[in-house]
N, C-alpha and C positions, 0 to 999 in steps of 0.2 A: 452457351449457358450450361450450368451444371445441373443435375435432373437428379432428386434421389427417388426411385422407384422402390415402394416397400411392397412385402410381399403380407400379407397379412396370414395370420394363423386363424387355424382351423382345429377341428375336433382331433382328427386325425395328427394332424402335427405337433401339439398343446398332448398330443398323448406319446408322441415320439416313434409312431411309425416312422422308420426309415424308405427313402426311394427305393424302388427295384431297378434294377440295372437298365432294363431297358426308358426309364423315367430316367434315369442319371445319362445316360446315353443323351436323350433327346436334349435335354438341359445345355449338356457339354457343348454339342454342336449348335445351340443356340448363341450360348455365352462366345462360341470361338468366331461364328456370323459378326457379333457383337464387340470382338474384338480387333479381327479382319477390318471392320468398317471405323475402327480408330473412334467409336464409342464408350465403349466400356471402362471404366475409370479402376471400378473396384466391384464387389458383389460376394455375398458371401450369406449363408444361410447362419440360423441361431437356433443351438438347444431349446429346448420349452421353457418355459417363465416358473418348470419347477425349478430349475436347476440357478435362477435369476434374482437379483432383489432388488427393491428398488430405492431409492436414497429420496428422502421429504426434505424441503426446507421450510421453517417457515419462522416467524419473529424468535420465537425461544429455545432454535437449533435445526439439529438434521434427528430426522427418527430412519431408521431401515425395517425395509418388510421385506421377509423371505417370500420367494415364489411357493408355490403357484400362485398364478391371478385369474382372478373369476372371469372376467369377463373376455372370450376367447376371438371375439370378432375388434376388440382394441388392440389387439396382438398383434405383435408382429414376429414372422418367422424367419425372411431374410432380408436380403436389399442388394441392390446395385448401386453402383452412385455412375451417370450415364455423363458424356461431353457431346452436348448435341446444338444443334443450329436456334431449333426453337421446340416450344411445348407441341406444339403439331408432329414434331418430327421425332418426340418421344411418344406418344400418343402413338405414330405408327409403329414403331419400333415395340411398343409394349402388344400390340394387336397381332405380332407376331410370335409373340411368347408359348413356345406351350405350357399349357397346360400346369403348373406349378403345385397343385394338389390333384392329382387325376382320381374321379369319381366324386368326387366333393366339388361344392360351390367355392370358387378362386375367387381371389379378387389383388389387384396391384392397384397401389396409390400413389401417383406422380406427385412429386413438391420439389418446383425450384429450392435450389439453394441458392442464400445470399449471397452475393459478391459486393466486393469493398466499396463499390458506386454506389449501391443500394443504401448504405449506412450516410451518407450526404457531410455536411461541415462535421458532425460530431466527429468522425473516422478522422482524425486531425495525421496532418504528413507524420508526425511521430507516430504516430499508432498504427501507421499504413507502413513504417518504416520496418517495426516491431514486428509484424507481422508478414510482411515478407524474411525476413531473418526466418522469423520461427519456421516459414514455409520452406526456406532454402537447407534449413537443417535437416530437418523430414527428408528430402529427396535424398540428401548426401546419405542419411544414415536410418532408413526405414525403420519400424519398430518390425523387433521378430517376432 
């Protein structure tokens, strides 16, 4: 199953302290653990939500709002997307995390992501069909 692990923002990172080396350090050798063990899909961290906007839809179009956003605990800072057995086996794998804001209250939030069994009759062979394509193009030619 595929596991996206978000990293939620804090005062500290909503304000754009950067890691100090020995923080980027500890990380690295986390992520390379994580990628050693044929885990790790992807993960990458995110400017602050001043730098962000965000896009509404609703009956009578799309509206955008620039960043910032207020409320800094709905935040989020970065993510991983994890390839793991089961929610237990990310669960230990995040137990293992350091640290991800040191001095501050951290927090990660695991959430399956869907896979095309999930989605039942609606997901019809054509659209399972589409969607492998779109999948198999991605790997051929990554986004840079």
């Amino acid at each position: 199953m595929r596991v996206m692990v978000i990293v939620k923002a804090t005062p500290n990172s909503e304000a754009g302290h950067m890691p100090t080396e020995e923080q980027l350090t500890a990380m690295g050798n986390y992520n390379q653990q994580l990628v050693d063990a044929g885990i790790m899909v992807a993960g990458e961290g995110l400017h602050p939500s001043r730098k962000g906007a965000r896009v509404r839809f609703t009956e009578g179009g799309t509206s955008v709002t620039d960043g910032p956003f207020a409320e800094t605990r709905e935040l989020i800072a970065g993510f991983w997307i994890w390839q793991v057995d089961s929610m237990e086996d990310a669960i230990a794998w995040a137990r293992k995390c350091p640290s991800p804001m040191p001095g501050e209250e951290a927090e990660l939030e695991l959430r399956p992501i869907f896979e095309d069994e999930d989605f039942g009759e609606e997901f019809t062979p054509e659209l399972r069909e589409q969607e492998a394509k779109m999948r198999e193009k991605l790997q051929q030619n990554p986004p840079s």
